[in-house]
Backbone bond lengths (Angstrom), bond angles and torsions (degrees), N, CA, C in turn:
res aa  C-N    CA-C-N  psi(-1)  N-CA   C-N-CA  omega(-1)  CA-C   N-CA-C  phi
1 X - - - 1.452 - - 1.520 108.10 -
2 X 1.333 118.99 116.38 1.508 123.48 159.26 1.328 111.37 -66.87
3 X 1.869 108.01 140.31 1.311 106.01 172.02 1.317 138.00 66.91
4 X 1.605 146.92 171.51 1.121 123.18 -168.94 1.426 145.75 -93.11
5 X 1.388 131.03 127.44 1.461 115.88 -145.52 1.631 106.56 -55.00
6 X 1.567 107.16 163.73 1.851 101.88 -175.76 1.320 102.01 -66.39
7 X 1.559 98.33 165.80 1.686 105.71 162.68 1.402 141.22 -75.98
8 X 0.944 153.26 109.49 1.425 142.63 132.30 1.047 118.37 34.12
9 X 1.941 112.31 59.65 1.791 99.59 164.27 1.901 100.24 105.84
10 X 1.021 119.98 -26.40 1.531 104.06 -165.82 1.891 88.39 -134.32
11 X 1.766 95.53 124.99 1.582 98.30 177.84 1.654 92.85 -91.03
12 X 1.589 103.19 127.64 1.820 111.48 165.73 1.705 112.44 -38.15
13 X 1.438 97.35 147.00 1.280 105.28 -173.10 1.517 110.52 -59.06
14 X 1.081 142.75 -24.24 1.488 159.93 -160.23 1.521 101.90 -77.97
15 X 1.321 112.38 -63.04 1.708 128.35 172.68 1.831 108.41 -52.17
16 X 1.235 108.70 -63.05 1.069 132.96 157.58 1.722 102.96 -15.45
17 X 1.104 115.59 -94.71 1.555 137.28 -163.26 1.482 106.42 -71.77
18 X 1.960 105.28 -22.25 1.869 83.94 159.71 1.561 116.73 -94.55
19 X 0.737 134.32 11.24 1.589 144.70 162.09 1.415 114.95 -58.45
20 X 1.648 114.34 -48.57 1.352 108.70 165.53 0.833 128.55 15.35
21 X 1.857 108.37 -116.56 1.078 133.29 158.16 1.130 146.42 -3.05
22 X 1.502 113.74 -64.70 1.713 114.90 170.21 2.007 97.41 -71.87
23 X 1.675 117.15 -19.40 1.630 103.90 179.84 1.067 104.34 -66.49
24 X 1.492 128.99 -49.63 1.813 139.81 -155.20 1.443 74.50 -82.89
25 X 1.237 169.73 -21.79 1.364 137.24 -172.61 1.904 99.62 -90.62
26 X 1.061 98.68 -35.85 1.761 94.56 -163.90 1.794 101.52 -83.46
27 X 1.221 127.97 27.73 1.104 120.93 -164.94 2.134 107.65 -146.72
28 X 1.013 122.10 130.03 1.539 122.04 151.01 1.305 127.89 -65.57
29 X 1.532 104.60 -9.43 1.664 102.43 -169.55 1.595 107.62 -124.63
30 X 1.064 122.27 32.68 1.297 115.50 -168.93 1.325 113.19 -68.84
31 X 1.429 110.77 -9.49 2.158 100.69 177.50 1.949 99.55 -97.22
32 X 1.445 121.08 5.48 1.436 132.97 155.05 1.132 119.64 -141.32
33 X 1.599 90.62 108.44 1.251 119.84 164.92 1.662 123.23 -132.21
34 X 1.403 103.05 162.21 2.022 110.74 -166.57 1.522 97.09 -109.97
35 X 1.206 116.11 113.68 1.829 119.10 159.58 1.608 100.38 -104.24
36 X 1.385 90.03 147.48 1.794 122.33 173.85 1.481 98.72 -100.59
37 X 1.376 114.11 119.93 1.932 99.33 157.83 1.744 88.22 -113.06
38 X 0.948 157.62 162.11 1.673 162.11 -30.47 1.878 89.87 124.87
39 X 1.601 94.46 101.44 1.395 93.89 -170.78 1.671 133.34 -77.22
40 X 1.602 105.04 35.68 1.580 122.74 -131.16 1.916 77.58 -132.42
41 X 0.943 143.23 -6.84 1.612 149.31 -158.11 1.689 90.31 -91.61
42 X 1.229 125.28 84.77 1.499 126.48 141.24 1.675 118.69 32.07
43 X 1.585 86.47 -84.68 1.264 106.82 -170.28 1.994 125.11 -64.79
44 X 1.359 97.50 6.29 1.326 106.48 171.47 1.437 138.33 -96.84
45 X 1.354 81.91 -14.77 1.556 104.60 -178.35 1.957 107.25 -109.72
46 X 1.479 133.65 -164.65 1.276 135.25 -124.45 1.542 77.22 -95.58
47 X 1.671 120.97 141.02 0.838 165.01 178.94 1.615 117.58 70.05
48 X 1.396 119.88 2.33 1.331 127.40 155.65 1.351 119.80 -60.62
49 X 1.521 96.94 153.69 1.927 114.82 167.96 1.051 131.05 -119.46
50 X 1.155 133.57 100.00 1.263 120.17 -178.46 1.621 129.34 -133.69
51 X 0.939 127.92 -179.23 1.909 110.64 -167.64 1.953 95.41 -140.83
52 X 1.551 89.95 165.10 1.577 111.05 -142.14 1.261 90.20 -157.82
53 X 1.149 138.27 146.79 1.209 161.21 -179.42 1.721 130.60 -147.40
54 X 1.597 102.14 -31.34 1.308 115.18 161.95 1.440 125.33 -113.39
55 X 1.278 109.78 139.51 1.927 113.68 169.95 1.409 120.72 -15.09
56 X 1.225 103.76 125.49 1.507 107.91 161.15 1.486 132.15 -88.83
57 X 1.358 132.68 116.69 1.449 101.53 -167.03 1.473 111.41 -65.18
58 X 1.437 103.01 179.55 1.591 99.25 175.88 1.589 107.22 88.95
59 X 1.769 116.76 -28.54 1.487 95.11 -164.46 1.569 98.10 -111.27
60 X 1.260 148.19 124.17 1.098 154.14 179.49 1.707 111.66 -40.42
61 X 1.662 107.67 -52.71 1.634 94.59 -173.45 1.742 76.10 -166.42
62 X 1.513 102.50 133.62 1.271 111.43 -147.64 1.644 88.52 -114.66
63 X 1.768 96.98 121.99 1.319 96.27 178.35 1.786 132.58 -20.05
64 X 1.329 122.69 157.22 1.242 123.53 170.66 1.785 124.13 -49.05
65 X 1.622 88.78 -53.22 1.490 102.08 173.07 1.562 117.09 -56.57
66 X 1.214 118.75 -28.36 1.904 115.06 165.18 1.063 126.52 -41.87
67 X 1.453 105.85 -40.14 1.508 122.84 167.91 1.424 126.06 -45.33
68 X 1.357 126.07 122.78 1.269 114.28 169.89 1.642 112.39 -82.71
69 X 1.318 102.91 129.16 1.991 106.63 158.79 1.549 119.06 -45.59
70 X 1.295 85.27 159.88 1.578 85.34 169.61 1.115 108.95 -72.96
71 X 1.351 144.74 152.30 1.322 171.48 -50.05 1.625 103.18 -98.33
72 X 1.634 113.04 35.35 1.793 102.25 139.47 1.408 111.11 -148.13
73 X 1.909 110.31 -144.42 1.244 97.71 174.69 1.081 92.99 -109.32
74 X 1.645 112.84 -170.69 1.532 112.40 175.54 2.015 93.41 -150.44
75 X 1.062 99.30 122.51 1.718 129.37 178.70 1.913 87.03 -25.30
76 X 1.477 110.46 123.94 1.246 113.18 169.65 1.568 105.53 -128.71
77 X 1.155 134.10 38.45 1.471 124.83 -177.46 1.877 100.09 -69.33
78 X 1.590 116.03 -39.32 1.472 79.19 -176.41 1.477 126.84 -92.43
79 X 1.263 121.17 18.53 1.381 134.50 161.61 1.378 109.91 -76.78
80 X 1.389 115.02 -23.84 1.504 109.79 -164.39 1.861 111.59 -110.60
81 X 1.581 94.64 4.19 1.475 122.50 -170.09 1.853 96.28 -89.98
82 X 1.539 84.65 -41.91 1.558 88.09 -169.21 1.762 110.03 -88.66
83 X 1.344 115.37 -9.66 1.202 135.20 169.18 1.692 110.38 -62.54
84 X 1.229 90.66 -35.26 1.527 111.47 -169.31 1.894 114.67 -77.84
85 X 1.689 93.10 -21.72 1.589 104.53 -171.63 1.675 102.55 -89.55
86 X 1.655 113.59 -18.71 1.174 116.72 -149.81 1.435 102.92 -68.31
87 X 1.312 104.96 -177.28 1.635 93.91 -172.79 1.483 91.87 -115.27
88 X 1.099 120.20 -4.17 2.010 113.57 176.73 1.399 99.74 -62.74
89 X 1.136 123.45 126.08 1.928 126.43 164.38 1.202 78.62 -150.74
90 X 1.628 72.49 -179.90 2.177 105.50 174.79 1.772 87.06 -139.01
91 X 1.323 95.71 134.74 1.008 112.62 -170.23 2.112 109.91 -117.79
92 X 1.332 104.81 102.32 1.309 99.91 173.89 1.774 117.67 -105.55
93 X 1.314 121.21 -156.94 1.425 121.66 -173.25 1.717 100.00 -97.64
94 X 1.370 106.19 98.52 1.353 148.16 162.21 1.390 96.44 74.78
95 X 0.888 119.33 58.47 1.968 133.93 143.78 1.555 94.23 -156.29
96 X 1.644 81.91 142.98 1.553 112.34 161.40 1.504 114.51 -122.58
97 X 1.327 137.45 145.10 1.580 144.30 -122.09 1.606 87.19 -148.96
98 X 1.484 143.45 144.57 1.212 165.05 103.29 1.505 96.92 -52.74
99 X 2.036 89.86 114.01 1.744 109.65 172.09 1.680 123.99 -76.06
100 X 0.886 110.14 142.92 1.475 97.08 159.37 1.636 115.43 -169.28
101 X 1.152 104.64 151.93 1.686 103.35 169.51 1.157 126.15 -128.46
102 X 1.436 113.68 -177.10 1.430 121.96 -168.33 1.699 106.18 163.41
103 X 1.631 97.40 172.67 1.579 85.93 177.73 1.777 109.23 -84.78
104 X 1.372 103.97 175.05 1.542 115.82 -164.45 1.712 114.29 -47.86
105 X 1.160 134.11 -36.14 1.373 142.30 172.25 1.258 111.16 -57.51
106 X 1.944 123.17 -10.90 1.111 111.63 -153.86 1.615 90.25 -94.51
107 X 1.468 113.06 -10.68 1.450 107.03 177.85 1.913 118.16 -55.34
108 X 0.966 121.57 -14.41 1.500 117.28 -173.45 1.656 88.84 -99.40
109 X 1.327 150.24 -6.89 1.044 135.09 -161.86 1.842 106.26 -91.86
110 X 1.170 128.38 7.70 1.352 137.16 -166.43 1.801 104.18 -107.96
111 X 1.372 92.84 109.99 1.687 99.01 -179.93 1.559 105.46 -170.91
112 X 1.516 109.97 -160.87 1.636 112.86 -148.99 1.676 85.25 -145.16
113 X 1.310 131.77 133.84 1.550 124.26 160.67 1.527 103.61 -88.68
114 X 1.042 115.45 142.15 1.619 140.57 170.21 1.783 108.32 -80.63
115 X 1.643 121.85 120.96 1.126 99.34 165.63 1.375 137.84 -4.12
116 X 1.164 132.72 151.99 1.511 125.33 157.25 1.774 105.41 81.19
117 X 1.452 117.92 -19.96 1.611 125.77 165.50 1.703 115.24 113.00
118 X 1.345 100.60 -8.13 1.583 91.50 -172.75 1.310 90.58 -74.46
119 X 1.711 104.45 160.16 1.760 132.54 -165.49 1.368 97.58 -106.61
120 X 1.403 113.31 118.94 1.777 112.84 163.46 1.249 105.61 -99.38
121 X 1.343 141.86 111.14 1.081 166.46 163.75 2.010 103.22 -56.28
122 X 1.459 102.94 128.23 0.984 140.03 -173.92 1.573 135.87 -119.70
123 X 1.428 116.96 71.66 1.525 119.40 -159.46 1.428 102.57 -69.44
124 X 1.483 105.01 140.42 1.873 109.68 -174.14 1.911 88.14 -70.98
125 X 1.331 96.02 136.60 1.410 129.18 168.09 1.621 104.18 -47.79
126 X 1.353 126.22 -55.39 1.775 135.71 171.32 1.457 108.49 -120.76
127 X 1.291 129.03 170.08 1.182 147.63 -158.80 1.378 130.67 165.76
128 X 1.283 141.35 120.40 1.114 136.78 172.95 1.339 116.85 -178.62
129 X 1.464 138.47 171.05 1.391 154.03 -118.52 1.409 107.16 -107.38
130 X 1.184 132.13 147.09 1.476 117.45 177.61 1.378 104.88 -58.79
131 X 1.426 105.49 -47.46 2.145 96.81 -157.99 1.837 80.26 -94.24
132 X 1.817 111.81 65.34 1.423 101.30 141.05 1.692 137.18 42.54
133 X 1.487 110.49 19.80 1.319 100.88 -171.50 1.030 115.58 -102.63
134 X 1.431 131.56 -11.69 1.367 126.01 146.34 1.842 117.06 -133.60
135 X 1.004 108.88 -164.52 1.625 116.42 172.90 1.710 107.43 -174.33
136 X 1.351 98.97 129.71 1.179 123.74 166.01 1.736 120.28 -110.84
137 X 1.291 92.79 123.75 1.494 130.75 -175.24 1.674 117.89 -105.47
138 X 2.060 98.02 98.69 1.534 91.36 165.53 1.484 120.27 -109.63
139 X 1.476 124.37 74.32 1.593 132.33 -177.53 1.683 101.96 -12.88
140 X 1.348 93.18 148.68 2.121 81.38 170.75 1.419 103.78 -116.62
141 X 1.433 122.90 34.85 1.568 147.46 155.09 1.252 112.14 -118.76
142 X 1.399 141.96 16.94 1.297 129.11 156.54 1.231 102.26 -141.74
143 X 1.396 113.17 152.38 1.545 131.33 170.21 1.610 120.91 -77.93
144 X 1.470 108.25 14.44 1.561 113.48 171.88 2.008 107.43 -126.91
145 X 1.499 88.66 166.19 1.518 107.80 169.74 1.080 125.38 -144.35
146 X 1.730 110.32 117.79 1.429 143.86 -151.62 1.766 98.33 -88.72
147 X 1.265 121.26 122.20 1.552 120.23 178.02 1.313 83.05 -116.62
148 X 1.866 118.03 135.22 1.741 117.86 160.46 1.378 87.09 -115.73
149 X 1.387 77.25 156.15 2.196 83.05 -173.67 1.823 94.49 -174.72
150 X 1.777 118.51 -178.33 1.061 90.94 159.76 1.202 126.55 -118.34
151 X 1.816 116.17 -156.68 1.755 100.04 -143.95 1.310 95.66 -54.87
152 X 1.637 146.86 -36.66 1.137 137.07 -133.73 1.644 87.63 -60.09
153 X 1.894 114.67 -56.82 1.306 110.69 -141.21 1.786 96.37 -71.86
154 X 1.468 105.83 -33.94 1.764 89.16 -176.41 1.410 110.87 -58.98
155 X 1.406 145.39 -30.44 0.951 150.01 140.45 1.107 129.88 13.58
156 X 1.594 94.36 -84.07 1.519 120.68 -175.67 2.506 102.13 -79.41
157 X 1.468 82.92 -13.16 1.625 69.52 169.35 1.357 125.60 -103.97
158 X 1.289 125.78 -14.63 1.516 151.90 153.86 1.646 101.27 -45.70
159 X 1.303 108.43 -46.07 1.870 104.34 -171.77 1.472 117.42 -87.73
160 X 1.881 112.22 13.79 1.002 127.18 -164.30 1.953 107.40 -89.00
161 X 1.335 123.79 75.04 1.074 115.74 -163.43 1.857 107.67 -50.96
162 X 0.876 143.16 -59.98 1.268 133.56 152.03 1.795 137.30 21.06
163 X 1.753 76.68 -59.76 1.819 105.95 -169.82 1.464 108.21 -81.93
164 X 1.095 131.34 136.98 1.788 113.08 152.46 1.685 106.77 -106.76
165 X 1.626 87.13 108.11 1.597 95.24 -174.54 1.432 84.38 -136.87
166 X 2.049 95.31 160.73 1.154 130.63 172.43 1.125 119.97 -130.52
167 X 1.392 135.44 167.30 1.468 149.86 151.77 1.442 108.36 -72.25
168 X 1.440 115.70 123.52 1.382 130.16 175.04 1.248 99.26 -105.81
169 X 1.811 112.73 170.37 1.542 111.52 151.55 1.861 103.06 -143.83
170 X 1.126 95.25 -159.93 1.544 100.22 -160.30 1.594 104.27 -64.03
171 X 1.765 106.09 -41.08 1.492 107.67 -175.88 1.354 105.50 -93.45
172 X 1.386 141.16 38.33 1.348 130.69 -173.81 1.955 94.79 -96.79
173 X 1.330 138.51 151.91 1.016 151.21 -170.37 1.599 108.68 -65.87
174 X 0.995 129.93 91.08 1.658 131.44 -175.29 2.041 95.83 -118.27
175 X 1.318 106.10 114.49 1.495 114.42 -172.20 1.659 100.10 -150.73
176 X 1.285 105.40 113.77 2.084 108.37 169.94 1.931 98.23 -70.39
177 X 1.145 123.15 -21.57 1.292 100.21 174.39 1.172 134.66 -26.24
178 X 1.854 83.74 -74.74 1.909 115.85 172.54 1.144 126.40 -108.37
179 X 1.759 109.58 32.82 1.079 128.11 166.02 1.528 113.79 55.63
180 X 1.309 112.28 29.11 1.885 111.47 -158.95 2.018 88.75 -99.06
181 X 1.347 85.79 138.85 1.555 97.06 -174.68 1.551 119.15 -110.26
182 X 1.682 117.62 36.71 1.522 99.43 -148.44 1.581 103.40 104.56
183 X 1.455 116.37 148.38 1.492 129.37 126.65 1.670 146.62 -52.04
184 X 1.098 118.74 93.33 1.433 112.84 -166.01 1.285 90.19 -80.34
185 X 1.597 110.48 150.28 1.306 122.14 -179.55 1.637 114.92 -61.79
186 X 1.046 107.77 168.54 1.750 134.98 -154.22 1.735 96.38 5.55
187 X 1.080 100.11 86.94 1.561 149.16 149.31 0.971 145.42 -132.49
């Protein structure tokens, strides 16, 4: 393996932002879309920072300060505190998810500033399109991210020299133990 293994749950903003493309193509709804962040992230709750740019469900009209300025971020922990109280989630088998939407770009906008101002970027855990045509899944127990979609879009993401992606299926080995994500080909 060149370089450093992925992280735990959050696809880099880079991976992230080349996905786009083949997403906004396989989709009608790409300016509505629903992200999950995993309501278990530190930095969301009391003495965290973090920044937001799109609606939260649950909150009627989202303070001023949610807002990002023109050309930075601006500290949103108590928008995302109160995001946190809301009662909109998605609720799966043993995670619960803080909802929110926005259009498709808004997925890289979810993160925490670090003293001193640098942005740690935070990929939503689920995500996907209103009219449902795909969803991307970043577990926050495995170091991979699962896009289901159909064949066209795995397709077009398989030919993505960039990406190192594979074709999974239902019985392929997916375990946070040993971090195994699937079979990558000729293995």
């Amino acid at each position: 393996m060149i370089g450093n293994p992925p992280e735990t749950g959050n696809l880099p903003p880079e991976l992230l932002m080349a996905l786009y493309p083949a997403l906004a193509e396989h989709t009608d709804t790409a300016d509505a879309c629903y992200f999950c962040l995993w309501h278990g992230y530190g930095f969301l709750y009391d003495g965290g920072i973090s920044s937001l740019t799109f609606t939260p469900i649950g909150i009627d009209e989202p303070p001023e300060a949610t807002r990002a300025a023109a050309g930075g971020w601006q500290p949103l922990s108590a928008a995302l505190r109160a995001a946190a109280r809301a009662p909109s989630r998605v609720q799966l088998p043993q995670r619960e998810y803080l909802l929110f939407e926005g259009p498709l770009e808004a997925a890289g906008e979810l993160g925490w500033f670090m003293p001193g101002g640098h942005f740690v970027a935070q990929s939503p855990n689920l995500f996907w399109p209103r009219d449902h045509a795909w969803c991307v899944a970043s577990e926050i127990d495995l170091p991979c991210t699962f896009v289901a979609g159909s064949n066209r879009l795995v397709e077009t993401l398989l030919a993505q020299p960039h990406l190192e992606a594979w074709r999974v299926f239902a019985d392929d080995p997916v375990t946070a133990d040993s971090g195994d994500c699937g079979t990558p080909p000729n293995e």
